[in-house]
Every structure is written in C-alpha cells, then in structure tokens.
VMD Tcl script that draws the C-alpha trace (Angstrom):
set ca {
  {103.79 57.41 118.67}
  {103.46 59.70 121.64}
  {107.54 61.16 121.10}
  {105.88 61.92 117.38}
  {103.15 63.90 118.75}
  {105.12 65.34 121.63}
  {107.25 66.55 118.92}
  {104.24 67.81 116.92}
  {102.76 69.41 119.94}
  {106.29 71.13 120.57}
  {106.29 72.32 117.16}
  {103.24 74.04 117.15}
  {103.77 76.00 120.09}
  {106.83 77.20 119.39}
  {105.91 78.40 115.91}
  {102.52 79.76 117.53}
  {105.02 81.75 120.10}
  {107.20 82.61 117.46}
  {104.61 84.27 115.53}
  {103.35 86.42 118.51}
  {107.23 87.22 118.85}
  {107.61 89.03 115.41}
  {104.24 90.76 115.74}
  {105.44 92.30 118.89}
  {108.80 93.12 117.71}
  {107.43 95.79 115.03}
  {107.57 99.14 115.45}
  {104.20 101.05 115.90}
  {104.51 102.36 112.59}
  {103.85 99.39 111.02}
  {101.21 98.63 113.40}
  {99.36 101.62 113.18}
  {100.61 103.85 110.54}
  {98.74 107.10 111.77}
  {100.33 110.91 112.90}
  {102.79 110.46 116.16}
  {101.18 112.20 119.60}
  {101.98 115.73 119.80}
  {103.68 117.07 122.64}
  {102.44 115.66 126.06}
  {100.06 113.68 124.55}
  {100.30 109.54 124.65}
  {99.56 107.55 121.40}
  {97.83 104.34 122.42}
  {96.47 101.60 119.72}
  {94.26 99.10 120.12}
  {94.25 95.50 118.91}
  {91.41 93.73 118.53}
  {90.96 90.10 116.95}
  {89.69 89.91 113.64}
  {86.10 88.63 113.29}
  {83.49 87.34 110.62}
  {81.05 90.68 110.60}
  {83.27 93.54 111.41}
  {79.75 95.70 110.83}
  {77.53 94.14 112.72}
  {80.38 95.00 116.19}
  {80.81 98.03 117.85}
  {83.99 99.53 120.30}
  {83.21 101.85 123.63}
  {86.10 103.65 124.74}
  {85.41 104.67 128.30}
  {88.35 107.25 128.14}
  {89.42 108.97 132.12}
  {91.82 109.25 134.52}
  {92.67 107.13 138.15}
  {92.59 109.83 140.35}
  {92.43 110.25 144.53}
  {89.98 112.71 144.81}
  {88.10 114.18 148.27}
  {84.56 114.34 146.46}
  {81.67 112.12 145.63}
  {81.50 113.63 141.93}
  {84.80 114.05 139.85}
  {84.46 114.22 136.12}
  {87.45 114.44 133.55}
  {86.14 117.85 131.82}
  {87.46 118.72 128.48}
  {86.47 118.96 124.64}
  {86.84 116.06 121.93}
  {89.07 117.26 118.97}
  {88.45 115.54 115.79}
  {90.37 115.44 112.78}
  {90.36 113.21 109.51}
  {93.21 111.16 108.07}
  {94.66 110.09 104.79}
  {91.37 112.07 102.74}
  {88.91 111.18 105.12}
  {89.25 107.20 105.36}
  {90.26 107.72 108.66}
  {89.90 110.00 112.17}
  {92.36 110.52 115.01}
  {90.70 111.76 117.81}
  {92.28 114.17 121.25}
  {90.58 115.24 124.16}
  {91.78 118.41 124.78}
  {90.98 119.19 129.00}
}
mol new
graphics top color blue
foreach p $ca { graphics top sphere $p radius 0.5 }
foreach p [lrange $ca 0 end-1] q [lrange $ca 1 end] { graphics top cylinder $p $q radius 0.2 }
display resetview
C-alpha cells in the first residue's frame, strides 16, 4: 500500500511540474498576444490566478523606479499614454517621462 501511494504521490507531482514546465516554455506571444515594446521600452505581463468573481477584484500597479537619490522627495515624473487594442476590447498603457 504505501509503494502504491508513493507512486501516486510521485505521479502527481511530476505531472503538476510538468504542466508548469510547458506553460513556461511558451513564447510571450501566446501568453499575451498584445503590440511588442517599442524602442527602449520593456514589455512586462502579469499573471494572476484565475478566480470565482473576476468583477468583484481589482489590480494596483504601483509603477517607479529603485533609485539612490540625495533628497527626501524623489518622484518618477512623466505622462500616462493610453491607447486601445484590437477595437477597443483592450488598452496598452506607457508612461512616457
């Protein structure tokens, strides 16, 4: 009994790692299907797990930079650049500083 469920156990994880194996193997494409980042820009996509009520959840995205700075104030200054995707279904979003 216990070299059936150490068998069982062994299975499961290694189809469980498996799994997370071929998700990370695709290409960001088929991730996230949305424009490449222009020049100078980095394209980052977020993951998050899927759950019940989508609606009722909300995202903050404290966006900045890690910076040494000689000041007690130091803001990352700049203007937010909007633009829809595929007919308006979508946005991709810049911040242009």
């Amino acid at each position: 009994m216990k070299k059936i469920t150490t068998l069982a156990v062994s299975l499961l994880t290694a189809a469980c790692m498996s799994a997370g194996a071929l998700a990370a193997d695709q290409p960001l494409e088929k991730v996230a299907p949305f424009p490449k980042a222009e020049k100078g820009m980095k394209r980052q996509v977020i993951q998050l797990p899927q759950q019940q009520d989508e609606s009722a959840l909300k995202v903050e995205l404290m966006i900045g930079q890690t910076l040494e700075v000689d000041c007690n104030h130091h803001r990352l200054g700049g203007n937010w650049k909007v633009k829809p995707w595929k007919a308006g279904a979508m946005i991709t979003m810049s911040l242009r500083s």
